[in-house]
C-alpha positions as CSV (number, residue, x, y, z in Angstrom):
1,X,-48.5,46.6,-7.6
2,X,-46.2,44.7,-9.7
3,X,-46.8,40.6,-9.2
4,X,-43.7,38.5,-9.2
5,X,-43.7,34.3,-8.8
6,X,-40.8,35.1,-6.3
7,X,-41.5,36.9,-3.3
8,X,-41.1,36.3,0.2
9,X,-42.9,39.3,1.6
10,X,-46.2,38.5,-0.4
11,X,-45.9,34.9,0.7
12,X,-45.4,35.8,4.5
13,X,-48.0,37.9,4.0
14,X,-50.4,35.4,2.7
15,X,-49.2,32.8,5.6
16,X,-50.1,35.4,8.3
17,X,-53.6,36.2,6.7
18,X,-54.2,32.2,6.4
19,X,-53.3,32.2,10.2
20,X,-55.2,35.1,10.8
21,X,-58.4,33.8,9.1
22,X,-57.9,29.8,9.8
23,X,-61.1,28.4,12.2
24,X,-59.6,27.3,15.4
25,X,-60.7,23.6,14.0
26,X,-59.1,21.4,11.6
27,X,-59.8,22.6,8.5
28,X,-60.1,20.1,4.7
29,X,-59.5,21.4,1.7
30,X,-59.6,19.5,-1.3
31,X,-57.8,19.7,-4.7
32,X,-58.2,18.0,-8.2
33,X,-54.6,18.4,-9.7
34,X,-51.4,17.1,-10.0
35,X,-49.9,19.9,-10.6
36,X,-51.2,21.8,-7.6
37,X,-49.8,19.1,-5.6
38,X,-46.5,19.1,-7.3
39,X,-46.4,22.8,-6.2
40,X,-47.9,21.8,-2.6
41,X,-45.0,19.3,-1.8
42,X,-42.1,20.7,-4.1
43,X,-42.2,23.6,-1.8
44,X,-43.0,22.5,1.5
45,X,-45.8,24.3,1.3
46,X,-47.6,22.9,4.1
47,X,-45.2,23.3,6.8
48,X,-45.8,26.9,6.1
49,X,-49.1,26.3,7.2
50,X,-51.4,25.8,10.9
51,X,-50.9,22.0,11.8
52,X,-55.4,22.1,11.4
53,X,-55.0,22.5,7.7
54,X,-55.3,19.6,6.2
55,X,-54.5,19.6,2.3
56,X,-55.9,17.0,0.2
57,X,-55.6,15.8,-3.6
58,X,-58.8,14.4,-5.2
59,X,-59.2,12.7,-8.4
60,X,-56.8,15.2,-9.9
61,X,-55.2,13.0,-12.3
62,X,-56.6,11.4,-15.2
63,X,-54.0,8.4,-15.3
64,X,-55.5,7.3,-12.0
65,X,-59.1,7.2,-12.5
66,X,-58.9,5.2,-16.0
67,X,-60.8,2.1,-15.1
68,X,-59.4,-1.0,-16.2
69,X,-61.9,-1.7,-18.1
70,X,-60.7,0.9,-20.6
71,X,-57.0,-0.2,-20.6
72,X,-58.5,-3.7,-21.0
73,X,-60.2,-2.6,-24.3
74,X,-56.8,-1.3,-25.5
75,X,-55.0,-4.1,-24.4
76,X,-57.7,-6.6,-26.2
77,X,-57.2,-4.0,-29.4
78,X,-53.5,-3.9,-29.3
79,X,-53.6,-8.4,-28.9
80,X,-56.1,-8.2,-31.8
81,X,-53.3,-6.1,-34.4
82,X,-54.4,-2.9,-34.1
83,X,-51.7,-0.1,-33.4
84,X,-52.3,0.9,-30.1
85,X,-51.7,4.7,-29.1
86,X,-51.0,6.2,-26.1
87,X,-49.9,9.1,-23.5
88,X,-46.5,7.6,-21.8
89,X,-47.9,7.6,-18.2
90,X,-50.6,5.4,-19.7
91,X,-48.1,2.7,-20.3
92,X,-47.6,1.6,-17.3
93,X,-51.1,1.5,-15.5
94,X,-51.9,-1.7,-14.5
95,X,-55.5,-3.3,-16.4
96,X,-56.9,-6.6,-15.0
97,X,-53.8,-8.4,-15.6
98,X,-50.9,-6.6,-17.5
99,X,-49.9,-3.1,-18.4
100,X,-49.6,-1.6,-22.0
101,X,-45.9,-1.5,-21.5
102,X,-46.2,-4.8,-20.2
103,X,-48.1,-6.3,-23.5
104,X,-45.6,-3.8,-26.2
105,X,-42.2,-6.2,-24.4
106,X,-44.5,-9.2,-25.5
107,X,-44.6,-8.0,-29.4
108,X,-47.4,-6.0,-29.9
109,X,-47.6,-2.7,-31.5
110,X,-48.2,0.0,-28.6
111,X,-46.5,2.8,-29.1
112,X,-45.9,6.3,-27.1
113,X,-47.3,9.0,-28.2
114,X,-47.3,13.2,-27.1
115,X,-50.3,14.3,-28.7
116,X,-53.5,12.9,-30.6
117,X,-51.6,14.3,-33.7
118,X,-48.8,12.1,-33.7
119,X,-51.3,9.6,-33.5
120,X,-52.9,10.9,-36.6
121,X,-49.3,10.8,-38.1
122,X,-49.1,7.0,-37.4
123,X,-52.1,6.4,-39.0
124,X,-51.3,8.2,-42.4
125,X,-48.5,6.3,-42.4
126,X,-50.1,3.0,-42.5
127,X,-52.9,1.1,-43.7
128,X,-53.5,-0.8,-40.3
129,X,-55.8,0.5,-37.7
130,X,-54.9,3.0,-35.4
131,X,-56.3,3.8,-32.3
132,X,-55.7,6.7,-29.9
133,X,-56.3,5.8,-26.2
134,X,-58.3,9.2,-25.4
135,X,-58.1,10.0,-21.4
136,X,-57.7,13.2,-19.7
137,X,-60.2,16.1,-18.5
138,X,-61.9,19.2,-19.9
139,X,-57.6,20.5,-20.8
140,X,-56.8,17.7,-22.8
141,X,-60.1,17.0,-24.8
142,X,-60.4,20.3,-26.8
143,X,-57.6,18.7,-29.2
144,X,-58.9,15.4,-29.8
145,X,-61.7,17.3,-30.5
146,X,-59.9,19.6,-32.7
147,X,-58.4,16.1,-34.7
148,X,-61.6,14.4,-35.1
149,X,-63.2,17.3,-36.4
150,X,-60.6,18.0,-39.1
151,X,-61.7,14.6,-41.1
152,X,-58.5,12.1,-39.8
153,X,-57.7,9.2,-42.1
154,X,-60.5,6.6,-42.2
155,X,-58.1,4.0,-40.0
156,X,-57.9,6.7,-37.2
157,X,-60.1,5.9,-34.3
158,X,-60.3,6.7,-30.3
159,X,-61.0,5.0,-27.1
160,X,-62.5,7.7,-25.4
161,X,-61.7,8.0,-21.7
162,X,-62.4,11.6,-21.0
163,X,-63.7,12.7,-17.6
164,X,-65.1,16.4,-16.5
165,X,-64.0,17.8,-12.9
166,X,-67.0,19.3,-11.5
167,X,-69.3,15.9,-11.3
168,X,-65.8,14.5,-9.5
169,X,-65.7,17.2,-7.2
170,X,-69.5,16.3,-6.5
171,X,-69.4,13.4,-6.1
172,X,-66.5,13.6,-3.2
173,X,-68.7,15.8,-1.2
174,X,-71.6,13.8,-1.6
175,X,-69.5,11.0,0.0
176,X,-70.5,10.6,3.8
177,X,-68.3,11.8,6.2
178,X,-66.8,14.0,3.8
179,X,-65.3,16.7,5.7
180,X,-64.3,18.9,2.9
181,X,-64.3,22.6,4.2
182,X,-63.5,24.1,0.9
183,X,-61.5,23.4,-3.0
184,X,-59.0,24.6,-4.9
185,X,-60.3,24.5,-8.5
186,X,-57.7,24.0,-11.1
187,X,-56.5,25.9,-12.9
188,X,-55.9,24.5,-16.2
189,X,-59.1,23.0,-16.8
190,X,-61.0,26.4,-15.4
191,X,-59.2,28.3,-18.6
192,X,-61.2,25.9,-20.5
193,X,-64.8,25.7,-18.3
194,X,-64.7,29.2,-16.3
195,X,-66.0,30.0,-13.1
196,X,-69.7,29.4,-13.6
197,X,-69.5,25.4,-13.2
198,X,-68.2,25.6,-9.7
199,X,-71.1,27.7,-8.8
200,X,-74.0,25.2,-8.7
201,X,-71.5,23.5,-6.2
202,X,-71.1,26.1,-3.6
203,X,-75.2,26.6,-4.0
204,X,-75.6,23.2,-3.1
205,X,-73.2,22.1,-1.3
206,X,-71.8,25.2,0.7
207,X,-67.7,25.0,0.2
208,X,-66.1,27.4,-1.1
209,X,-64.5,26.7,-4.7
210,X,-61.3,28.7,-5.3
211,X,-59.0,28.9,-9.1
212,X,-56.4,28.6,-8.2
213,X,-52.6,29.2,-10.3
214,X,-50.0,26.4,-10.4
215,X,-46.9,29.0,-8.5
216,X,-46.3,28.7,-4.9
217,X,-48.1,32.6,-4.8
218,X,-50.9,31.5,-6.2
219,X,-51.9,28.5,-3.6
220,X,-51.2,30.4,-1.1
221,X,-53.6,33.4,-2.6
222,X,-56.1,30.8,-2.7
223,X,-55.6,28.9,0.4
224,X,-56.1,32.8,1.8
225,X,-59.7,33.2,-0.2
226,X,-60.7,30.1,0.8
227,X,-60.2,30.7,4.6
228,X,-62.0,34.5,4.4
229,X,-64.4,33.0,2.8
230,X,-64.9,30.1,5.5
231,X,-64.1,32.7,8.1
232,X,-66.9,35.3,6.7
233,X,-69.4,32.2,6.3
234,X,-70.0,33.4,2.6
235,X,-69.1,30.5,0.5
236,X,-68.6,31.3,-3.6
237,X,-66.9,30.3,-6.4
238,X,-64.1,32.4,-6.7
239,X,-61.7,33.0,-9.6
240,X,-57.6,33.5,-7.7
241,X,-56.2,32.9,-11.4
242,X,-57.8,36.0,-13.1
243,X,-54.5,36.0,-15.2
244,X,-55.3,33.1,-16.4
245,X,-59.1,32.6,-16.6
246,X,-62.1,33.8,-17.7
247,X,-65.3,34.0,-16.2
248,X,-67.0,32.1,-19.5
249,X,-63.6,30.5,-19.7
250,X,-62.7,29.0,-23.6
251,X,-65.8,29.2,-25.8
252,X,-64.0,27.8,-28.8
253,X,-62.9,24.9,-27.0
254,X,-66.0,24.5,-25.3
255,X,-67.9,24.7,-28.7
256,X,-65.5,21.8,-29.6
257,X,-66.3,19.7,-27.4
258,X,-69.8,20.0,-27.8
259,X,-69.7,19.2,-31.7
260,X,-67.8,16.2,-31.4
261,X,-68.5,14.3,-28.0
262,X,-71.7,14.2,-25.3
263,X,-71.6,13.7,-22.0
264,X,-72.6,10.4,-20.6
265,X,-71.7,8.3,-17.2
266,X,-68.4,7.4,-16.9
267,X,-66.8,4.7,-13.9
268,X,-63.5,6.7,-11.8
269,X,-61.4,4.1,-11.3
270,X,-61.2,4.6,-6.7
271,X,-64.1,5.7,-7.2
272,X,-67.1,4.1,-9.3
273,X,-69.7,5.0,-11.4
274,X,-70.2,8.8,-11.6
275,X,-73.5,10.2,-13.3
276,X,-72.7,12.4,-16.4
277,X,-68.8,12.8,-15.4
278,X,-67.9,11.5,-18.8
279,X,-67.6,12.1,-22.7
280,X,-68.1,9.7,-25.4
281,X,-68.5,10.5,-29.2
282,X,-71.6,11.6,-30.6
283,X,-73.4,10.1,-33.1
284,X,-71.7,12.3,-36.0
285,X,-68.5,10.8,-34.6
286,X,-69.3,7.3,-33.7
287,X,-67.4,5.7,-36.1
288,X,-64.7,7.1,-35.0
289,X,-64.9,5.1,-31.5
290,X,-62.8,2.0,-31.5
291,X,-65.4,0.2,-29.0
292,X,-68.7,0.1,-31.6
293,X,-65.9,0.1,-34.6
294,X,-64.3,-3.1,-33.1
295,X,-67.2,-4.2,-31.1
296,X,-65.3,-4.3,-27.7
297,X,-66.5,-4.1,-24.0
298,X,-64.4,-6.0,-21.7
299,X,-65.8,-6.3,-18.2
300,X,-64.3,-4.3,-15.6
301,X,-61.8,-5.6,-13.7
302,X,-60.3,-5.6,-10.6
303,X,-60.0,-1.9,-10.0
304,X,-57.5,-1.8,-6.7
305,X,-55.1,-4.4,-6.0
306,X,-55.5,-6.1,-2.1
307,X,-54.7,-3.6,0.5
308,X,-54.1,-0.6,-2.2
309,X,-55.6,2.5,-0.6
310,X,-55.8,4.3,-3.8
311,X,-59.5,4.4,-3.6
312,X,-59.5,6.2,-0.3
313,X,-56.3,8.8,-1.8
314,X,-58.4,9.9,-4.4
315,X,-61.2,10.2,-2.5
316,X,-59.3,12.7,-0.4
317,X,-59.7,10.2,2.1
318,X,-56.5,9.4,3.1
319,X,-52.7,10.2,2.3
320,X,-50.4,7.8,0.8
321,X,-48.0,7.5,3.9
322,X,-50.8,5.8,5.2
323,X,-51.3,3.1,3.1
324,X,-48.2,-0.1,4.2
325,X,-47.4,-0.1,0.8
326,X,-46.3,2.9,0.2
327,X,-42.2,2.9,-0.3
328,X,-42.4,-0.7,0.4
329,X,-43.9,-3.2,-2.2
330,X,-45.2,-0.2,-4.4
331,X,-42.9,2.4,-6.0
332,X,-42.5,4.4,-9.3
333,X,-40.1,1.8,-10.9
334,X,-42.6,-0.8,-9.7
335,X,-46.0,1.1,-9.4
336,X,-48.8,-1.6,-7.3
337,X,-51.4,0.6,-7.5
338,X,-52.7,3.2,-10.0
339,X,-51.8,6.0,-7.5
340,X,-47.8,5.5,-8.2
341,X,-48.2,5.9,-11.9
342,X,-47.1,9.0,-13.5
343,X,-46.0,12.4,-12.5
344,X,-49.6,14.2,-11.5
345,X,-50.5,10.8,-9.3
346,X,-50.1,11.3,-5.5
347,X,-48.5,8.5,-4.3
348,X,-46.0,9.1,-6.9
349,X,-45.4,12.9,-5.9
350,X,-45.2,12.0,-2.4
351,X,-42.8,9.5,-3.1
352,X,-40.5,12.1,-5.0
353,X,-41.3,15.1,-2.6
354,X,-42.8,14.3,0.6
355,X,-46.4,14.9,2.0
356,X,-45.2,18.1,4.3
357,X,-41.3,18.1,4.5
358,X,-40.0,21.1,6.8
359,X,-37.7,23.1,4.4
């Protein structure tokens, strides 16, 4: 049968089986992306659903967990006269006691930036030192990869902020208490990884890990898996975005990454230290990062601002409408916390969209 992004029949369909299937419980799922959650509240997908499913987002976006003690190293960088590059959500997330934006109205050189290349641009067209604030997750990191592999100019260096999803999604059912019934794994950064990470998880830990597509179809295929699977007792990791993924997912871009960075701990801003969540450069490529070029390692700060429950919304741990300064003291224009910066954070989404409006 022919698939279509559109159609209501397949979507009732879906809703009735998730119905059908649902626990007579309340039910947690968990997932790690903005842009699932975009689709989630965009279309009112939960009101579609039983009142005892409970859909979470975890530390789905990478603007959110950057610790402050990385934005601080760019901030001390940018104060020092270096050219500081960066992703435009990046500008505004708070460090310990100003924003990139914040520091770029004061005079210094920070400038926006849609790729690592443009970066790489900026720095062939300058003899000052350039350096490319590197966050994101196992998506993003295949290109920076790419650049430092294809011998940038000599002034071209990274902070490297990169994070990997599956220690994340460890970590949050390791917390106590967790209540996490089952994920959806996303999609973007399974194209990358495949299917085989998840599946120490569901070994371990017994939830059922779903891929899941970014259309409204496609959550609600997964959502269904998920809930057989919870139903049947017979957690696995399961791929719902075969059109889209492969089993081994991306060898080339998993090859490099491996050339150019290692994995090492890395601190999740809401969160705290996670063992061998991060990447950093490998000694082939350590000149290339800006902290042993420039000899920088601010403290961390202050991580969550007083009464901020960011930490507990990435954590899956609560939703923004419950935190008081949601809508109030902290919006997009005027973000308090990290969770109201940029497009894939979830105070931000649920600021734009709602959490589960009835459409």
């Amino acid at each position: 049968m022919e698939f279509k992004f559109k159609d209501k029949e397949r979507a009732r369909d879906l809703v009735q089986l998730i119905n059908r299937k649902v626990p007579d419980r309340p039910v947690k799922i968990v997932h790690v992306c903005g842009t699932h959650e975009v689709t989630i509240t965009e279309n009112g997908l939960r009101s579609l659903l039983p009142d005892r499913i409970d859909i979470r987002e975890g530390p789905g976006c990478p603007v959110c967990v950057t610790p402050t003690a990385d934005l601080d190293a760019a901030l001390q960088l940018a104060r020092d006269g270096a050219i500081v590059t960066a992703f435009g959500d990046m500008m505004n997330v708070p460090g310990t006691d100003k924003s990139l934006k914040e520091l770029k109205s004061e005079g210094a050189d920070v400038r926006l930036v849609y790729s690592v290349s443009e970066a790489i641009k900026i720095a062939e067209s300058t003899d000052r030192e350039v350096v490319f604030l590197s966050v994101g997750f196992e998506t993003t990191t295949p290109m920076t990869a790419a650049v430092l592999a294809n011998d940038p100019p000599e002034n071209f260096s990274i902070l490297p902020s990169n994070k990997l999803i599956p220690p994340a999604m460890k970590s949050l059912l390791e917390l106590p208490d967790n209540d996490i019934d089952g994920f959806i794994a996303p999609g973007h950064v399974s194209t990358i990884i495949g299917v085989e990470p998840y599946e120490p998880l569901v070994k371990n830990y017994g939830a059922p890990i779903v891929i899941g597509g970014f259309e409204p179809l496609d959550i609600l295929y997964a959502l269904a898996l998920i809930v057989k699977q919870i139903a049947a007792g017979k957690p696995e990791a399961e791929n719902g975005y075969e059109r889209g993924v492969d089993y081994g997912g991306n060898r080339k871009s998993q090859d490099l990454i491996k050339n150019v960075f290692k994995v090492t701990d890395s601190r999740w801003r809401g969160i705290g230290n996670i063992p061998e969540s991060g990447l950093t450069l490998n000694s082939n490529y350590e000149n290339r990062n800006a902290r042993q070029r420039f000899d920088i390692d601010p403290e961390a700060g202050q991580e969550s601002p007083p009464n901020c429950l960011c930490p507990q919304v990435i954590t899956a741990r609560a939703t923004p409408e419950e935190c008081d300064l949601f809508r109030e003291t902290c919006t997009p224009k005027s973000p308090y916390g990290p969770c109201m910066v940029g497009e894939e954070a979830m105070c931000n989404i649920w600021y734009r969209y709602g959490g589960r409006p009835k459409l």
